[in-house]
C-alpha positions in Angstrom: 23.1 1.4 -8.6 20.9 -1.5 -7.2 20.8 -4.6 -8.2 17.4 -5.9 -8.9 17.9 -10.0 -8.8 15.2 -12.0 -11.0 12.9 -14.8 -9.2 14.4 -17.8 -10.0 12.8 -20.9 -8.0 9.6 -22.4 -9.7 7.3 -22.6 -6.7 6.8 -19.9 -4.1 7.6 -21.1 -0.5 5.8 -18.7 2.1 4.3 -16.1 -0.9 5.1 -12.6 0.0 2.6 -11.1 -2.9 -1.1 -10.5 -2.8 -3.4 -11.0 -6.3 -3.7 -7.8 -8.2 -7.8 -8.3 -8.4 -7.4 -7.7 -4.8 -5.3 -4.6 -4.9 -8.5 -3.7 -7.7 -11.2 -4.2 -5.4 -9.4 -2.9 -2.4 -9.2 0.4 -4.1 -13.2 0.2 -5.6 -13.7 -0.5 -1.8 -12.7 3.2 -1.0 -15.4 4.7 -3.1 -19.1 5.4 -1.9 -21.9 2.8 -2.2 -19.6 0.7 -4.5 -19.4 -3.4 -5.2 -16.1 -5.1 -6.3 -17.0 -7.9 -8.2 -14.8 -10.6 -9.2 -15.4 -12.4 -12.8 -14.3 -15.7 -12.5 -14.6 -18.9 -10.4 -16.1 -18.5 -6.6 -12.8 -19.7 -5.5 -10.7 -16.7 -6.4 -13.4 -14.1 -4.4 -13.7 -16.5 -1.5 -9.6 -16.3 -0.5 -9.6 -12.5 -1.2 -12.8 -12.0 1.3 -11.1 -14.1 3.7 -7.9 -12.1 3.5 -9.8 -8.6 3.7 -12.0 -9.7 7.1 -9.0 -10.9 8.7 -6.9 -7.6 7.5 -9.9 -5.3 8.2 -12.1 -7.3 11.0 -15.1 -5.6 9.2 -17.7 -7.0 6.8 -16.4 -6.8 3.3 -19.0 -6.1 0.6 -17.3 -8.8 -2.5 -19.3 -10.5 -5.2 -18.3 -13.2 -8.0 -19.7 -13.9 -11.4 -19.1 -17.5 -10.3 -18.0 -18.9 -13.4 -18.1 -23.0 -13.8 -17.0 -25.5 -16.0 -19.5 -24.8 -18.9 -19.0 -21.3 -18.6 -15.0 -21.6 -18.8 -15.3 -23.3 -21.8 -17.9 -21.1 -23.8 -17.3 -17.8 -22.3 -18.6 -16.5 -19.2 -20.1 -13.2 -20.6 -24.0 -14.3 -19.6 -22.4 -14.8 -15.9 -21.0 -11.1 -16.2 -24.4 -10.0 -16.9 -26.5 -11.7 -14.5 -23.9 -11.0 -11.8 -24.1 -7.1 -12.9 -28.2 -7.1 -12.9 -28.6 -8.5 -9.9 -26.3 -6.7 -8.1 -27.8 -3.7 -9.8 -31.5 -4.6 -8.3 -30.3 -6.0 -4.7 -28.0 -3.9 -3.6 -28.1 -0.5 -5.9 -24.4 0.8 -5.8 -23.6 3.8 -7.1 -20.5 1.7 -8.6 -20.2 -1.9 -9.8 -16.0 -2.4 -10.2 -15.2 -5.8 -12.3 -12.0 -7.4 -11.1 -10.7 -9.6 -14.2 -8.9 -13.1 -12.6 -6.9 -15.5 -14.5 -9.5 -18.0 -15.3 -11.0 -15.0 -17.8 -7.5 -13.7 -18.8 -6.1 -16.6 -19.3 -9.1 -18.0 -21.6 -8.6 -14.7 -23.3 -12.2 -13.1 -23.1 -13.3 -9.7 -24.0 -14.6 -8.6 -21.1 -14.5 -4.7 -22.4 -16.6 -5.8 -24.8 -19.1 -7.5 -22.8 -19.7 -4.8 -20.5 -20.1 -2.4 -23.3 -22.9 -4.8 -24.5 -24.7 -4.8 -21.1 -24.2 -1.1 -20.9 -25.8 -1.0 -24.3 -28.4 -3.5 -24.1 -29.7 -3.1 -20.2 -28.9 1.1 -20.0 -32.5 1.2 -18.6 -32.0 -1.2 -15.8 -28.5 0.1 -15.1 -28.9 4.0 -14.9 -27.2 5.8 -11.6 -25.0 3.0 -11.8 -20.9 2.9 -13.3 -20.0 -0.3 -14.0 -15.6 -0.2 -13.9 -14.0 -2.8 -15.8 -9.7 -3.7 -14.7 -8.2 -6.0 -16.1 -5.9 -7.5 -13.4 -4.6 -11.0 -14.3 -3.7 -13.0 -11.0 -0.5 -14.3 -12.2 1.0 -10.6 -13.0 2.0 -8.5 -11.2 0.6 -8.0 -7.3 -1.4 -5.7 -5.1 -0.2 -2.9 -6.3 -0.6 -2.6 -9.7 -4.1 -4.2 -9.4 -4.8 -1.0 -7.0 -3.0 1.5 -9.9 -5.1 -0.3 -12.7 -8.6 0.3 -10.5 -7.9 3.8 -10.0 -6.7 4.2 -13.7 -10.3 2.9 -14.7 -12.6 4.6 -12.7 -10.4 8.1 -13.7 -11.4 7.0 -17.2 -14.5 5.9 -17.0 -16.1 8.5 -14.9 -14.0 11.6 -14.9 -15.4 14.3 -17.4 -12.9 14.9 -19.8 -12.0 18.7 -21.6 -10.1 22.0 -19.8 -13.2 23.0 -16.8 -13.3 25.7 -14.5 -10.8 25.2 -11.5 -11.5 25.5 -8.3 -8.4 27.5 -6.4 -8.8 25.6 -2.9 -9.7 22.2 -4.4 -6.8 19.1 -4.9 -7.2 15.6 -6.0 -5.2 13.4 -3.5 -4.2 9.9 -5.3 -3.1 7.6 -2.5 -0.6 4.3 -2.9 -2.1 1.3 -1.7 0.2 1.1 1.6 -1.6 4.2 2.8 -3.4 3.3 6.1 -6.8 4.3 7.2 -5.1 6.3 9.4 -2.5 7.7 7.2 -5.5 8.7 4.7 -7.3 10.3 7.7 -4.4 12.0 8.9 -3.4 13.6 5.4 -7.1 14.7 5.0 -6.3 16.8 8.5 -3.6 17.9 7.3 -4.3 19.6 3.9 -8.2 20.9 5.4 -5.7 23.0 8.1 -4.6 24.9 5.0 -8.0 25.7 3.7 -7.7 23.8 1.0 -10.2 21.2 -0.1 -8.8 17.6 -0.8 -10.2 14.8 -2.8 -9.1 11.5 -2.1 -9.2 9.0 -4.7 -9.3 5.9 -3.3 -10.4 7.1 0.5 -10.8 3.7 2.5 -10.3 5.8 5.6 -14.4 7.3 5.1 -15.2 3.2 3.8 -12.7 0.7 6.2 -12.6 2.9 9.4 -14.4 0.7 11.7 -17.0 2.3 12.2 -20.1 0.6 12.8 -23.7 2.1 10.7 -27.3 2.2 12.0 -28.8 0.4 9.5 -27.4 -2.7 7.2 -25.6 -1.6 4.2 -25.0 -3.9 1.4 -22.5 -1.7 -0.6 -19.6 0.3 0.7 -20.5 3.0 3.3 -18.3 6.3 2.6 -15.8 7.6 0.9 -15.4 8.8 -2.7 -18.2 9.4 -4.1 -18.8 8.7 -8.0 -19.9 13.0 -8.4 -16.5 13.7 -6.7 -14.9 11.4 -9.5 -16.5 13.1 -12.4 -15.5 16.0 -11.3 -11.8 15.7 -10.4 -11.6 18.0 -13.1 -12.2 21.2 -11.4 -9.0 20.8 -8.5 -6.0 23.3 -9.3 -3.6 20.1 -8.3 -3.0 16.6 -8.2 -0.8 15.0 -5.7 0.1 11.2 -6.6 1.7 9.3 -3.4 3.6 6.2 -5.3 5.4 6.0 -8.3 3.0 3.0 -9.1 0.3 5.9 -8.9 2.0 8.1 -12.0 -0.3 6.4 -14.2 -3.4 7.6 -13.0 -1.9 11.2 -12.5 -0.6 11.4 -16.0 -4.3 10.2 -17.2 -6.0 12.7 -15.7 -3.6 15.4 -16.7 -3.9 14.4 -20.0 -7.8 14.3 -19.7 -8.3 17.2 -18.1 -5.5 19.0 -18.3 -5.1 19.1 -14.3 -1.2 18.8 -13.2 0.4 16.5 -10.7 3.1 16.5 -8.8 4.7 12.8 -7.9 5.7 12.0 -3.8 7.4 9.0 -3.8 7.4 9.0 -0.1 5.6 10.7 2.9 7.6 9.6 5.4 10.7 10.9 7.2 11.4 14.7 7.4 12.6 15.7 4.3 9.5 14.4 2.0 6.9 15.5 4.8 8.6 19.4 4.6 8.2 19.0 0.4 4.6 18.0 1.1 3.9 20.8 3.1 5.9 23.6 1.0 3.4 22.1 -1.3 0.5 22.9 0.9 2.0 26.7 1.6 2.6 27.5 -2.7 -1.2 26.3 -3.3 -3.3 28.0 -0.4 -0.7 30.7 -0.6 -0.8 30.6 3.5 2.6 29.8 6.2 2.3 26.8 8.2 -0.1 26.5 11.0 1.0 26.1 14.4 -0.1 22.9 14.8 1.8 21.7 11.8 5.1 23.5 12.9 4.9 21.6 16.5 4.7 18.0 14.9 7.7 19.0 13.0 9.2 19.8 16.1 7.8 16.9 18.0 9.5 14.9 14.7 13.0 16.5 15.6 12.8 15.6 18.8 12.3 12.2 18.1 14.7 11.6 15.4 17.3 12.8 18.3 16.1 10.7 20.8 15.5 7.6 18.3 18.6 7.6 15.9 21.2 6.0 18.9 18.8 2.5 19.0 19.0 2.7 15.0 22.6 3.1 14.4 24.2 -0.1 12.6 21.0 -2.0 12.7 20.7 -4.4 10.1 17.1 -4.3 8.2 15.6 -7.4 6.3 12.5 -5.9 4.3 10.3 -7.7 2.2 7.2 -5.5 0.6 5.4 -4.0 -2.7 7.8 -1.8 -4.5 6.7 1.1 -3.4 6.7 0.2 0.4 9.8 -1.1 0.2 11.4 2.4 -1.2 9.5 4.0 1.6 10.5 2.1 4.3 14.1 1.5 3.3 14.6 5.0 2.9 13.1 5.6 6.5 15.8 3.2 8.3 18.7 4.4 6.0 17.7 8.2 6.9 17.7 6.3 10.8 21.6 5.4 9.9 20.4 1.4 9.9 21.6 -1.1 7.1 19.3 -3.0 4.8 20.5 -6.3 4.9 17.8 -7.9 2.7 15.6 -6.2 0.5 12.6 -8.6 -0.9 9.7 -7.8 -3.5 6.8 -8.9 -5.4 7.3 -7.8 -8.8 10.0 -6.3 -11.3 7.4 -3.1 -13.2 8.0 -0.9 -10.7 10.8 2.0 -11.8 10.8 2.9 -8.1 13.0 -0.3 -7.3 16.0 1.2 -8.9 16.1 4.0 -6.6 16.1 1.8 -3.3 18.8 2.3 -1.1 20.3 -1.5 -0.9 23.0 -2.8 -2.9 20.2 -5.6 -4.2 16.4 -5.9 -4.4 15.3 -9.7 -4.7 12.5 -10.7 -6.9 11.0 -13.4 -4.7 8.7 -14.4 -1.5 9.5 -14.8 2.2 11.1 -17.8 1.6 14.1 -15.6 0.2 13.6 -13.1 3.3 14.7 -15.9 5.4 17.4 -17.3 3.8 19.2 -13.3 3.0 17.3 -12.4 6.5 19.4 -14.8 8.8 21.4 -12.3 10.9 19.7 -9.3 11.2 18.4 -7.6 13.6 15.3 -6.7 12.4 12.3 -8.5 9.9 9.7 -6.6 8.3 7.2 -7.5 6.5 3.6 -8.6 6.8 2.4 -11.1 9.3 2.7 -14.4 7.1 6.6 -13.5 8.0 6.4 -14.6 11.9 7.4 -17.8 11.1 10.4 -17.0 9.4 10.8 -14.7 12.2 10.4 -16.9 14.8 12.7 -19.7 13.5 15.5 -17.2 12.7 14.9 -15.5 16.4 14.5 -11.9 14.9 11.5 -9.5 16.0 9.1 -8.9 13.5 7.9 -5.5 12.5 4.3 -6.4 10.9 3.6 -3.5 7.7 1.5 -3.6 4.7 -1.0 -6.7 4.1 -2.5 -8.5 5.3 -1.9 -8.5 8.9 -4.5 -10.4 10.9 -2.7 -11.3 14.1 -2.6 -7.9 15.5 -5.5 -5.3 15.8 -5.7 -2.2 14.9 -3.3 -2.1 11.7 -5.6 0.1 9.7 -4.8 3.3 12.5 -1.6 2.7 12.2 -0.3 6.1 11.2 3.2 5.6 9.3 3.2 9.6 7.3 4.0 13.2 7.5 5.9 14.3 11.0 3.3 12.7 13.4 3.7 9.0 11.3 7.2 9.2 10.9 7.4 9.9 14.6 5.2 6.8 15.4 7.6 4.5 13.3 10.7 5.7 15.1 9.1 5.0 18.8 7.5 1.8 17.5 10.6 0.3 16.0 13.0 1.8 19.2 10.7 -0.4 21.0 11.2 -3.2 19.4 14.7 -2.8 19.7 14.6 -2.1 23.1 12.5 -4.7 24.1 14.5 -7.8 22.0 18.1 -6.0 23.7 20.7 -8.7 24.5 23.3 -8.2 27.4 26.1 -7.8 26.1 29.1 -10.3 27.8 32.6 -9.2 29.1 34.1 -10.5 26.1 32.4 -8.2 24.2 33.6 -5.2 26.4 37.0 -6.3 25.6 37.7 -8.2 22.8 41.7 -8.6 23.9 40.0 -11.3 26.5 39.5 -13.1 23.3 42.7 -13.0 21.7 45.7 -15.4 21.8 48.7 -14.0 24.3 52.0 -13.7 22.8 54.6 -15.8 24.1 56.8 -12.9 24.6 53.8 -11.9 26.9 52.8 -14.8 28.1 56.3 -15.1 30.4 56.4 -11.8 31.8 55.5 -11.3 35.2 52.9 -9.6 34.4 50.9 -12.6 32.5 51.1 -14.3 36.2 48.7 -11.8 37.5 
């Protein structure tokens, strides 16, 4: 049974965790023509923006009620509405997603009041619009439940509730927040080879994919649309990728009566096969051929891959759910987790990580349980720690802004899982030490008996 250590140091040194109004308005980011907006001080948007263009290297559509010092102290409800109006008349989302910070949390304001008001009192001046409220406090909890909480509101807000008619080929797809672009995209593939139809909610990889429009867009460009959302509905299946996405599945079962099956994981062989048994029970088809190579391609590799992970020691330090996933994928490798570090204690997914403890803490506790291993990983605000311990750095998660391209990083299914084996190999390969003689033969290094030490034999 793990151990799951409580933070015990009153400052944070290095912070490994990311607000949860960011995880919030990361996941409103993956639907159609949306606008996160942030309801407190300009402060709290401006460090989140910064952190998404550096993560993504695109233009992030962000907004703020920009509440001040009068409004912090008599409410800032007229700032929610003016910030919702004229949003509504610049930039017309199909989607305005409110991302509560401290400053309103903490002074303890009604915010689902308020926007039931301004739905009420402006429903003229706000029709084709959905205005999402989360409440996602900055100083509880991280990324990842701010992204369960967004996907939990929009599901509730927007989904039609009651028993519908199901569509046999249709499944709703409810990704973790560590999903890349490329994961997304790649999962998409997969499920469309079996003729079935998949609905993605959040899909960043149709919003964040780099690609580049004709025309200036003020909101989000692609992805889920709000229709797709009301209608979730319909599917024959739900398939929830992260135990901090249960919530959301067991919502809309409960709405709709739609059921869900939970993957804790999508990497490594074992949970990519239970996907894909998955895939063959609903379309009622075998594997396609393509899909049966990668597996093959994935055997290969776990062959060629599992002699430069043997007896490797593993410091990790991510969201709870990453952390599960990527543990498990170096244990399955036959490596040892020397440090496991997270963000938060919710998570029932923690118990089930294979280390003897899981720290509650920042990357200041990855260095100091880190020192000896052979491998760091983490996101990129861990090179330092890193580079003063002399340990390569495997960058995951976010934000990582000192490399390109982490979005199409594909990390799922056989093709991902394949990628992480050659990626980390290489790291492995490429930070190798020469081993000495005395590490051939450790008898060099031990003391000669006297007994031995007279014999002939010693003077040769």
């Amino acid at each position: 049974m793990v151990r799951i250590l409580p933070q015990t140091k009153a400052a944070a040194v290095n912070p490994l965790k990311s607000s949860q109004p960011l995880g919030a308005a990361l996941a409103f980011l993956g639907v159609d023509g949306a606008m996160p907006l942030f309801h407190g001080s300009q402060g709290c948007t401006s460090f989140a923006l910064v952190l998404f263009v550096r993560h993504f290297k695109e233009a992030i559509p962000l907004q703020t009620t920009a509440m001040d010092e009068v409004a912090t102290i008599l409410g800032g409800a007229d700032h929610l509405e003016e910030a919702i109006l004229n949003l509504k008349a610049r930039t017309k989302p199909t989607l305005i997603g409110v991302c509560t910070t401290a400053l309103v949390e903490t002074r303890g304001e009604d915010s689902a009041g308020d926007i039931a008001n301004i739905r009420l009192k402006r429903r003229e001046e706000l029709a084709g619009t959905e205005v999402v409220l989360a409440n996602t406090p900055d100083f509880d909890g991280a990324i990842e439940e701010g992204w369960a909480k967004a996907v939990t509101a929009m599901i509730e807000r927007i989904t039609r509730p009651g028993e519908q008619a199901r569509q046999s080929n249709k499944i709703v797809i409810l990704p973790g927040w560590n999903l890349t672009v490329a994961d997304i995209e790649h999962l998409r593939e997969m499920i469309e080879s079996f003729g079935l139809k998949p609905v993605i909610l959040p899909d960043v990889s149709g919003s964040l994919d780099g690609t580049v429009p004709d025309r200036w867009i003020t909101t989000t460009y692609g992805g889920t649309s709000v229709e797709d959302i009301r209608e979730l509905g319909t599917a024959v299946q739900c398939v929830a990728i992260g135990e901090h996405m249960r919530r959301p599945a067991e919502l809309l079962q409960r709405l709709t009566g739609v059921p869900y099956v939970l993957f804790r994981s999508l990497t490594g062989l074992k949970d990519a096969d239970r996907f894909v048994s998955l895939l063959c029970a609903i379309s009622g088809a075998a594997a396609p051929a393509g899909v049966r190579r990668r597996r093959a391609q994935l055997q290969d590799a776990l062959l060629d891959g599992h002699f430069h992970f043997g007896g490797k020691k593993i410091a990790i330090a991510a969201e709870p759910d990453q952390l599960y996933q990527l543990a498990s994928f170096f244990i399955a490798m036959g490596s040892e987790i020397a440090a496991a570090v997270t963000t938060a204690a919710m998570s029932k997914i923690l118990e089930e990580v294979p280390a003897q403890s899981v720290q509650i803490g920042d990357l200041g506790d990855l260095e100091a349980l880190g020192a000896g291993a052979d491998l760091l990983v983490t996101h990129s605000h861990g090179r330092q720690a890193a580079q003063r311990l002399g340990i390569p750095l495997m960058r995951v998660g976010f934000p990582i802004f000192d490399r390109l391209g982490a979005q199409n990083k594909l990390t799922i299914l056989y093709q991902g899982t394949r990628d992480l084996i050659f990626e980390v190999a290489n790291i492995f390969e490429a930070n190798r030490r020469a081993p000495t003689p005395e590490a051939f033969d450790p008898l060099l290094t031990r003391e000669m008996p006297d007994e031995l030490r007279s014999s002939p034999l010693a003077r040769h």
